[in-house]
VOLUMLUM-816317 format. One record per residue: residue in three letters; x, y, z of N, C-alpha, C in turn. Coordinates in pm, whole numbers, plus 50000, padded with zeros to 5 digits. Example, Ala and Ser with C-alpha at 12.3 -4.5 7.8 and 13.67 -1.06 7.14 Angstrom:
% VOLUMLUM-816317
type n_x n_y n_z ca_x ca_y ca_z c_x c_y c_z
ala 51319 49431 50780 51230 49550 50780 51320 49670 50780
ser 51285 49775 50708 51367 49894 50714 51290 50003 50787
% end
This chain:
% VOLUMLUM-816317
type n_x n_y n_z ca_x ca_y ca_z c_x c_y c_z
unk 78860 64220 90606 78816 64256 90472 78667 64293 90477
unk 78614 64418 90447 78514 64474 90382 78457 64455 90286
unk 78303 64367 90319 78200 64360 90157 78133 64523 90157
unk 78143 64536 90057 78069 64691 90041 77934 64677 89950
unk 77850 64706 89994 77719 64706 89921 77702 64862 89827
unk 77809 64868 89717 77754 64947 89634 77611 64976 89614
unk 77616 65113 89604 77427 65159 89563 77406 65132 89442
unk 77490 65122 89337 77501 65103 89197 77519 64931 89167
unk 77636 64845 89216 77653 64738 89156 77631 64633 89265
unk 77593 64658 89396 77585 64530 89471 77720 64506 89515
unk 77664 64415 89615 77780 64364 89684 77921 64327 89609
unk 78055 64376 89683 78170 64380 89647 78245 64360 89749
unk 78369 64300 89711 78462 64290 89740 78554 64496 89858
unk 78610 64460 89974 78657 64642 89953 78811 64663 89882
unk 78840 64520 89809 78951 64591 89744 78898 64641 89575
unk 78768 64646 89558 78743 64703 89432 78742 64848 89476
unk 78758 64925 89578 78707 65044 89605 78789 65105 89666
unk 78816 65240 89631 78888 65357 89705 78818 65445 89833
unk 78924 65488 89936 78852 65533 90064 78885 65699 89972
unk 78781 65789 90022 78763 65915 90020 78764 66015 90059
unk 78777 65970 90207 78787 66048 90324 78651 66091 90372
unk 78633 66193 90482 78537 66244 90549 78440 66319 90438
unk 78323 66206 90483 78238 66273 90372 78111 66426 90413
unk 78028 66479 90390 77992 66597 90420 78102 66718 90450
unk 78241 66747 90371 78288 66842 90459 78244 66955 90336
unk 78238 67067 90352 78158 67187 90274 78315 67270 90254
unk 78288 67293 90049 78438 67314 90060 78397 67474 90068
unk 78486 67572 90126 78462 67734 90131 78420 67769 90013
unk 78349 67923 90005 78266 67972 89910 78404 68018 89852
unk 78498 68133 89928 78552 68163 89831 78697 68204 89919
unk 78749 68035 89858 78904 67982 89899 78967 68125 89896
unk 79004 68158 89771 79077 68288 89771 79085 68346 89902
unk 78990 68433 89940 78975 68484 90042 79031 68470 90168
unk 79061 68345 90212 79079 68250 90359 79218 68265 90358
unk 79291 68263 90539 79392 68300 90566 79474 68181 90538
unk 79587 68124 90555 79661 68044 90528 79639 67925 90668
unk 79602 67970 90782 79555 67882 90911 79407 67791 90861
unk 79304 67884 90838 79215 67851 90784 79149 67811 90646
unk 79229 67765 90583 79274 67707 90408 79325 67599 90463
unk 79412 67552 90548 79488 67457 90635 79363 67370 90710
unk 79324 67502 90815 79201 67364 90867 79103 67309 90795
unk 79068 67358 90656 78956 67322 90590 79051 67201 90515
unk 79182 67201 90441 79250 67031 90440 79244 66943 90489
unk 79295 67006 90575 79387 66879 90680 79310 66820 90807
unk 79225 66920 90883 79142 66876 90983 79014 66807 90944
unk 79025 66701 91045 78917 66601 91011 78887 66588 91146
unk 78752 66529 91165 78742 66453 91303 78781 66356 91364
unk 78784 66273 91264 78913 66124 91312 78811 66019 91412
unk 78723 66023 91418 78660 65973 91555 78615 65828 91582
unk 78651 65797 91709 78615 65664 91720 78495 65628 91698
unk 78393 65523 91643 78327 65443 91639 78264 65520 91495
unk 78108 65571 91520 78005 65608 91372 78102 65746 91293
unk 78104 65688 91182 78183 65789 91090 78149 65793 90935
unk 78155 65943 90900 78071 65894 90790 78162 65950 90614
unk 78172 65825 90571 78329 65844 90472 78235 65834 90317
unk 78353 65903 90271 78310 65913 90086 78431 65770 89995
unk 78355 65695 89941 78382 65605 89902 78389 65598 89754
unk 78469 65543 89690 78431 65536 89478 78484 65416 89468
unk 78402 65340 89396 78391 65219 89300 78471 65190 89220
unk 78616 65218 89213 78709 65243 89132 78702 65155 89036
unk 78743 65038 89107 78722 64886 89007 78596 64858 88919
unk 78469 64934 88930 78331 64915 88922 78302 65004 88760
unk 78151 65026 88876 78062 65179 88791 78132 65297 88818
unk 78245 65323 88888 78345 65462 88928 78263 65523 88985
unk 78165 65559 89070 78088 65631 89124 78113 65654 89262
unk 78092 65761 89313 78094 65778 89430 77987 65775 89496
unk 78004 65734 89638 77879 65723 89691 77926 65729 89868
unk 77842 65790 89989 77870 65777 90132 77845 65671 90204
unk 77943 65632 90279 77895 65560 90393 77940 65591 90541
unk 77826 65474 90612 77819 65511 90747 77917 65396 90809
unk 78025 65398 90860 78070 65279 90917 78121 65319 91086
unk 78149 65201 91103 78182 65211 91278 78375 65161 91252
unk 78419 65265 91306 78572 65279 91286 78621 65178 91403
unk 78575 65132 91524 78587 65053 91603 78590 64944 91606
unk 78481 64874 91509 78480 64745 91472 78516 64739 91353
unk 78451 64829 91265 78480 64780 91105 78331 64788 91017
unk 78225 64756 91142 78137 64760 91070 78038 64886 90989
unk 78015 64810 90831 77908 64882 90787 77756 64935 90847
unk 77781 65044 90846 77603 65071 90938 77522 65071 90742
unk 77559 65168 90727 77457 65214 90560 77568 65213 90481
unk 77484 65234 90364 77562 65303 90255 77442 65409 90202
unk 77467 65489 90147 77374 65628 90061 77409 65673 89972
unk 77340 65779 89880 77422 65814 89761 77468 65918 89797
unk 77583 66016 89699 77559 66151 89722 77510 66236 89728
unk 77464 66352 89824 77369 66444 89819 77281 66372 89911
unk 77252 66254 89936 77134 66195 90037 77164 66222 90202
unk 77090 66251 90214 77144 66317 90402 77160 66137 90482
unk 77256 66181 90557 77287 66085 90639 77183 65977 90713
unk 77200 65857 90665 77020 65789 90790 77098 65798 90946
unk 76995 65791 91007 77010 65776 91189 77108 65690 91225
unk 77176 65669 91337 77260 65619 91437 77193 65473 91438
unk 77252 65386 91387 77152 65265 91435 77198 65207 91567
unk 77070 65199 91635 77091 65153 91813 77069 65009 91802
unk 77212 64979 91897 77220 64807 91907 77143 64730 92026
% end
């Protein structure tokens, strides 16, 4: 079980909160346009990657807000949390 340090309400519980998936992905300028392969990889492909990963999270139970974090998919652990729009902080070295 995951405490999540909301940027808004403080420490929580992670069953107050919904996962969001991969956060930073840039949605196309203009979907229309894009072939049916590439409309596809902009869904469905993710990086998936072991350990630093950086996911979009909402407060469901809360303030409903969304907000990013940095976690390690390997262990579990929280590196950060940030708001939206805030660029990612550094890799923290153990």
């Amino acid at each position: 079980m995951l405490i999540i340090d909301c940027p808004y309400c403080g420490k929580r519980d992670e069953a107050e909160f919904h996962y969001g998936g991969e956060a930073h992905i840039v949605r196309p300028e203009n979907p229309s346009e894009l072939s049916d392969e590439a409309w596809a990889e902009y869904l469905f492909m993710r990086s998936n990657t072991k350990g630093r990963f950086l996911e979009r999270w909402v407060h469901s139970e809360g303030c409903r807000r969304w907000f990013n974090m940095a976690r390690n998919t390997a262990n579990n652990e929280v590196e950060a949390v940030y708001l939206m729009g805030e660029t990612p902080p550094k890799e923290v070295s153990k």
